[in-house]
C-alpha positions as CSV (number, residue, x, y, z in Angstrom):
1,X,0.0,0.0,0.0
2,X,0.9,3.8,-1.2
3,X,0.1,7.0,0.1
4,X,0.1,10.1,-2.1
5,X,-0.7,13.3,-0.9
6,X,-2.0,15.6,-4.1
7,X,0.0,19.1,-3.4
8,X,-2.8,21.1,-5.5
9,X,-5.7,19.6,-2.9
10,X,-3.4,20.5,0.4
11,X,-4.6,23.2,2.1
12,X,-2.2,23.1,5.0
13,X,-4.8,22.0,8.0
14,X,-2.1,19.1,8.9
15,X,-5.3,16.5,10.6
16,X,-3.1,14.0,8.8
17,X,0.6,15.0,10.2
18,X,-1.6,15.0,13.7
19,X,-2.6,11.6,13.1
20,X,0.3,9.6,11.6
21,X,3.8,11.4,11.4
22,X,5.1,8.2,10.7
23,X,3.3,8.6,7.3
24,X,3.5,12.5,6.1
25,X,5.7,15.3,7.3
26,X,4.5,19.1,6.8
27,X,6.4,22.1,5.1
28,X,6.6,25.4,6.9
29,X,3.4,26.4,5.4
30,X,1.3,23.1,6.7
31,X,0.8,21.6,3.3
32,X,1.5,17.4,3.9
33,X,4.2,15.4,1.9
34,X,4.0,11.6,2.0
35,X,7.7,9.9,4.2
36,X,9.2,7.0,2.3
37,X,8.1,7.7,-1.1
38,X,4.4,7.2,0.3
39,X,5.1,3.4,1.0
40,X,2.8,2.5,4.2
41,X,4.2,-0.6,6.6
42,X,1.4,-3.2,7.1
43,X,0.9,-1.9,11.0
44,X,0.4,1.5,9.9
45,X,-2.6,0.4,7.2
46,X,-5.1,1.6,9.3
47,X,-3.5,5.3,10.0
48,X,-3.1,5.3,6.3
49,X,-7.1,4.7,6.2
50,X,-7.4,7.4,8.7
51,X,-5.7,10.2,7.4
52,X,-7.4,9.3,4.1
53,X,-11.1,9.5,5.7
54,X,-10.1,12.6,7.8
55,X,-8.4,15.0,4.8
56,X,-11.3,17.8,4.1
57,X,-9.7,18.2,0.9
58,X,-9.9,14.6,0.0
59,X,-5.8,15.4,-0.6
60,X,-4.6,11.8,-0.3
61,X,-5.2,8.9,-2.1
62,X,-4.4,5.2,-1.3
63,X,-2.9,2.9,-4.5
64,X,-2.5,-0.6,-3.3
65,X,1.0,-1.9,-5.0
């Protein structure tokens, strides 16, 4: 499983970096970037899920690889 955070959608609001900063890191102006070219350990699945349901700008995207 990927992450990919769409830098266009990010609005900065970070609920994902407050959820899993294993996953996504933010820049000095809050907009998320996806750790480890967005590749998601099996334990963290479910934060992956998470930060996916909880984006209000529907920012990240899950690809199953």
């Amino acid at each position: 499983m990927r992450i990919k955070v769409d830098a266009e959608k990010c609005e900065g609001h970070s609920r994902c970096y407050s959820l899993a900063p294993e996953l996504v890191d933010v820049d000095d102006l809050g907009n998320a970037f996806e750790l480890n070219d967005g590749e998601v350990p099996p334990e963290l699945e479910d934060r992956a899920r998470l930060i996916v349901d909880n984006c209000p700008e529907f920012a990240i995207l899950i690809t199953e690889e």
